[in-house]
C-alpha positions as CSV (number, residue, x, y, z in Angstrom):
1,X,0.0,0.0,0.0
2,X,1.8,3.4,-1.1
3,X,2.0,6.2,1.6
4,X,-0.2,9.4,0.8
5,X,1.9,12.3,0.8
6,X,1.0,16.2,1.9
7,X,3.5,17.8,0.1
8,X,3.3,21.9,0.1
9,X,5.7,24.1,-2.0
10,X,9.1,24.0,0.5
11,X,9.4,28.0,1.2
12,X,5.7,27.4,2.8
13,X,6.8,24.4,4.6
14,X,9.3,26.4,6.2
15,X,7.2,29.4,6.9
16,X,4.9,27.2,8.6
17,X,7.7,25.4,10.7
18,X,8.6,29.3,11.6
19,X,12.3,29.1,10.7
20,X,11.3,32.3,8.3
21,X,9.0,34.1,5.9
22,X,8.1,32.5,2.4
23,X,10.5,35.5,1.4
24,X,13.1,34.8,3.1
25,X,13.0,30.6,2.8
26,X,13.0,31.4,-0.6
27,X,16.6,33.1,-0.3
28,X,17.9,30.3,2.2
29,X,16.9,27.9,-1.0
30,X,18.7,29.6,-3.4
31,X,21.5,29.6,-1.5
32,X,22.1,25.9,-0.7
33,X,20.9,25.7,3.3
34,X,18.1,23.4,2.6
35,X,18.4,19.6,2.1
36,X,15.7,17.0,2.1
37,X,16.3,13.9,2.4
38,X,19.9,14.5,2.3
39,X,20.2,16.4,-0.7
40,X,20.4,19.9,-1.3
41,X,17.6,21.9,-3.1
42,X,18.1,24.9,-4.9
43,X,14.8,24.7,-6.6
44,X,11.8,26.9,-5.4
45,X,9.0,24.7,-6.9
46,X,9.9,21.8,-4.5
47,X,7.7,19.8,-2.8
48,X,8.3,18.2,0.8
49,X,6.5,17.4,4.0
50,X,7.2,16.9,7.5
51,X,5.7,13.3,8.3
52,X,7.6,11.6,5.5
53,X,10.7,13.4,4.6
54,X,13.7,15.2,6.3
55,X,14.2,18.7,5.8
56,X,17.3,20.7,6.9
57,X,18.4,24.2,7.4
58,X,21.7,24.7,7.9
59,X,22.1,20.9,8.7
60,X,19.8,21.3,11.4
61,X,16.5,19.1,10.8
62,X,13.0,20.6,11.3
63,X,10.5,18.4,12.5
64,X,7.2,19.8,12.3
65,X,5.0,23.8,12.3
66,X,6.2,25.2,15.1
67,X,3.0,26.8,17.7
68,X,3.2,30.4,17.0
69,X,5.5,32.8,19.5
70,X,4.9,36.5,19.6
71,X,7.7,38.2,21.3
72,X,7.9,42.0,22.2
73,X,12.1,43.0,22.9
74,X,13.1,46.2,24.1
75,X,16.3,46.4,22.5
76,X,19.2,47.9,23.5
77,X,22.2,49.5,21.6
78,X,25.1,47.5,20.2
79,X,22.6,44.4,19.2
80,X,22.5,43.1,15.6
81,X,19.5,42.6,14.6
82,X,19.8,38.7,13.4
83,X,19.6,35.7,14.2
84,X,23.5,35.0,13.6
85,X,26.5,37.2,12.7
86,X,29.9,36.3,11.1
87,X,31.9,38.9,13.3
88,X,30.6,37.1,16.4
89,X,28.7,40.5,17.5
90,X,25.9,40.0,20.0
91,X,22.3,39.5,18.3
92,X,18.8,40.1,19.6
93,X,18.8,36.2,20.4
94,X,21.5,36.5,22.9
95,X,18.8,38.5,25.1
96,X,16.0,36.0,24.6
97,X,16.8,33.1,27.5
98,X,14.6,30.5,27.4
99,X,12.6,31.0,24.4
100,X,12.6,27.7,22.8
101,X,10.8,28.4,19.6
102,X,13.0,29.8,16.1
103,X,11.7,32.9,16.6
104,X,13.7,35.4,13.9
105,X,12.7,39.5,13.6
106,X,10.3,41.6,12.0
107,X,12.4,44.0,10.0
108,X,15.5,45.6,11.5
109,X,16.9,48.1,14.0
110,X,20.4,49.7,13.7
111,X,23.2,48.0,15.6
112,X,22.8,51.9,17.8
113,X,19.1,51.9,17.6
114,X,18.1,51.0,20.5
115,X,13.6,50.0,21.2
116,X,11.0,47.5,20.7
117,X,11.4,44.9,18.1
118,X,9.0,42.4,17.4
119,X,10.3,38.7,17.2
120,X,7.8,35.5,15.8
121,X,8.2,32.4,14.2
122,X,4.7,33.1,12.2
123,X,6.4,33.6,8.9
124,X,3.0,35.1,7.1
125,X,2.5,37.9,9.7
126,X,6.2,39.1,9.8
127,X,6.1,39.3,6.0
128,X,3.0,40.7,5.8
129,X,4.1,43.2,8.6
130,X,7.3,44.4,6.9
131,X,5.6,44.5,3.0
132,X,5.6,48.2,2.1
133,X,1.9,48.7,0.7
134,X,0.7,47.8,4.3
135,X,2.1,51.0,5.4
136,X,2.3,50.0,8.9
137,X,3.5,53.1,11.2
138,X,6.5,52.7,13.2
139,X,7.3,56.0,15.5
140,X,10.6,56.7,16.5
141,X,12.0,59.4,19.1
142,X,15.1,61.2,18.4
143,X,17.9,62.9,19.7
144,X,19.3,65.5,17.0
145,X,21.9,67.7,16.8
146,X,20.8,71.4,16.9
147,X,17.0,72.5,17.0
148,X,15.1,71.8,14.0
149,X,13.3,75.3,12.8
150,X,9.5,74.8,11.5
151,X,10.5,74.7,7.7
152,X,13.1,71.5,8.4
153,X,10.3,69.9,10.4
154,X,8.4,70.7,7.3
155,X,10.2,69.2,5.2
156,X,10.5,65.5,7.5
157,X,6.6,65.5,7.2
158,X,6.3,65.8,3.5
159,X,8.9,63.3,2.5
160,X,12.8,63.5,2.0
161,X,14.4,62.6,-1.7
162,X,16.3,59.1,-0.9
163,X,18.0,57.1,-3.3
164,X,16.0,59.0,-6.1
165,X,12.7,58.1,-4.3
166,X,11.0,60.6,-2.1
167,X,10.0,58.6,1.4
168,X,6.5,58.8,2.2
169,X,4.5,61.7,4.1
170,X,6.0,61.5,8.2
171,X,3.9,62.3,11.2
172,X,7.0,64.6,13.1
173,X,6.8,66.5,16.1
174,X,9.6,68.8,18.3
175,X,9.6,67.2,21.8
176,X,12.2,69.4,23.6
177,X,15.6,71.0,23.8
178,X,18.1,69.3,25.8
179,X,21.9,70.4,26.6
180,X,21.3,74.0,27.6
181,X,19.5,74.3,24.0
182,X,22.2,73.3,22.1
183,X,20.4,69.7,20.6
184,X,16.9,68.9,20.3
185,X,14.1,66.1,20.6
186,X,11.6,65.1,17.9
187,X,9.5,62.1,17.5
188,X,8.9,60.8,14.0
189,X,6.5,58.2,12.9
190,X,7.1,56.7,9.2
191,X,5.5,54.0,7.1
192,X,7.9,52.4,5.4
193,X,11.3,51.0,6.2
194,X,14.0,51.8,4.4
195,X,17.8,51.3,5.5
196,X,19.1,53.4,8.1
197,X,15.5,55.9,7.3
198,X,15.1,58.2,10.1
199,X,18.8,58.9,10.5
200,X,19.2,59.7,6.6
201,X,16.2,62.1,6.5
202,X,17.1,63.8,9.6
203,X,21.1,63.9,8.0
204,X,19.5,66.0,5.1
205,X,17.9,68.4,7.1
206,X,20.7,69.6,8.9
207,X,20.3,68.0,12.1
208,X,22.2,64.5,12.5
209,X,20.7,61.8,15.1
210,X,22.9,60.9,18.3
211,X,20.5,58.9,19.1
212,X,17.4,56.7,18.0
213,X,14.7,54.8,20.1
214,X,11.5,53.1,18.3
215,X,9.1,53.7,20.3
216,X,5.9,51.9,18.9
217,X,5.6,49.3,16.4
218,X,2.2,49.4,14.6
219,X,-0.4,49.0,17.2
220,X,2.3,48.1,20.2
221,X,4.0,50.1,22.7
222,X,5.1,49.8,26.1
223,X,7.5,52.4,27.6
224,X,7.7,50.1,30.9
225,X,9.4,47.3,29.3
226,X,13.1,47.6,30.8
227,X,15.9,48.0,28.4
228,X,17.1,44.4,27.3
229,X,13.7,42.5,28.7
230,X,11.1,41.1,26.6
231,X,7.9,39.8,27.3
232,X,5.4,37.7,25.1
233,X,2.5,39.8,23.1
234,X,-1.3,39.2,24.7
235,X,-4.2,37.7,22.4
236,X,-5.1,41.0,22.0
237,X,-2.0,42.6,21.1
238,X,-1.3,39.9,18.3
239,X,-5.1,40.2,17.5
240,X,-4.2,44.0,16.6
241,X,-1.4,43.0,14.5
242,X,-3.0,40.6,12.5
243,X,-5.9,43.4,11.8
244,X,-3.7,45.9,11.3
245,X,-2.3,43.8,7.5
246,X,-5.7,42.5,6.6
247,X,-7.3,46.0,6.6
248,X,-7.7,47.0,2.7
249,X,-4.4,48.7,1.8
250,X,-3.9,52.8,2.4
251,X,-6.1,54.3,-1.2
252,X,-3.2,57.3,-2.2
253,X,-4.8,60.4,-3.5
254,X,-4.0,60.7,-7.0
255,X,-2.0,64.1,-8.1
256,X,-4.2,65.9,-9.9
257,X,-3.9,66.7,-13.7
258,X,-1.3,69.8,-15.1
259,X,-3.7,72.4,-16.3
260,X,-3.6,73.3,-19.4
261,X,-1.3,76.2,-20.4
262,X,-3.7,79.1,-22.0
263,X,-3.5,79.4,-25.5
264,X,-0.9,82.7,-26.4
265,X,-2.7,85.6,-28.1
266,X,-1.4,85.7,-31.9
């Protein structure tokens, strides 16, 4: 009697075991960390499944979907942001004892950035988290150098020319002015995350970071979470989340038509 199998596409297989998102299986594929059955696959239209065949990452077997784990880090400076890193640097895992689970990021902070970071092993929320046309918010506070006038404040809000691409309209405040007035405080929420965002916008205004704290990651925040301490998200929080991406995506208002230029007089 032949065994049935349920085979699934391997990127979802490991999205569902929680080792990543489909995204980023997909790249672990390509580059020659998975094996099944003892032989490596480089082909993304693979088929496997847990009950009959072994699948490896990295040599390491995964044995079945993993129960989801939300976890909420308030990280500190001088972290990498990673599961792993070839200079032997300290990574946001190092701070999670006893979590069991392959938990992995959602998106990135800066090695000096310090905040909350969300960490799961549900591969279809952290990708659908960190894909741009969900435009979830992410608000940062910031330590400049110098005060920001109105018109550079201005300018954060409506969007800041990056790598040819201007970033998307930014919810900015002043806070304060610390050091006898000499720097200043703003907090910045942005949609999108591009590499290293807040410190290159506020770079082109004139007023350098010293330093960067996320304060609130879509709908989460908690300002009492000590520096380095994490905590698992409630049902509600993760409830929030999962709302948050399967609302219908942001409608942009369209720019409206160049008027025609008048007709000159003969």
């Amino acid at each position: 009697m032949s065994v049935q199998k349920s085979e699934v596409r391997l990127q979802k297989l490991l999205s569902q075991a929680g080792v990543a998102s489909r995204r980023a299986a997909e790249a672990l594929i390509i580059n020659g960390r998975v094996s099944v059955n003892g032989r490596t696959v480089l082909e993304l239209g693979t088929k496997a499944d847990f009950e009959h065949d072994d699948v490896r990452v990295d040599g390491s077997r995964i044995k079945s979907a993993a129960l989801p784990r939300y976890i909420l880090l308030n990280k500190p400076r001088g972290f990498i942001t990673t599961r792993s890193d070839p200079q032997r640097r300290r990574t946001v895992i190092d701070l999670l004892s006893k979590v069991r689970e392959y938990v992995y990021p959602v998106g990135r902070l800066d090695y000096d950035t310090e905040g909350l970071l969300l960490l799961t092993n549900d591969g279809e929320l952290a990708a659908a988290l960190t894909h741009p046309r969900h435009e979830v918010p992410r608000t940062y506070e910031a330590q400049v150098a110098g005060i920001p006038q109105d018109d550079s404040l201005e300018r954060l809000r409506l969007g800041i020319p990056l790598d040819g691409r201007r970033t998307r309209p930014a919810t900015v405040d002043l806070l304060a002015r610390v050091r006898r007035r000499v720097d200043g405080a703003i907090r910045i929420t942005i949609r999108e995350g591009r590499t290293r965002q807040v410190r290159r916008m506020c770079e082109a205004v004139g007023h350098p970071v010293q330093r960067l704290k996320r304060t609130r990651f879509g709908p989460i925040a908690d300002a009492k979470l000590p520096t380095g301490c994490w905590r698992d998200l409630s049902a509600a929080e993760v409830r929030n989340l999962k709302a948050l991406v399967n609302r219908p995506p942001p409608r942009r208002p369209r720019r409206a038509a160049a008027s025609p230029r008048p007709a000159r007089p003969r």
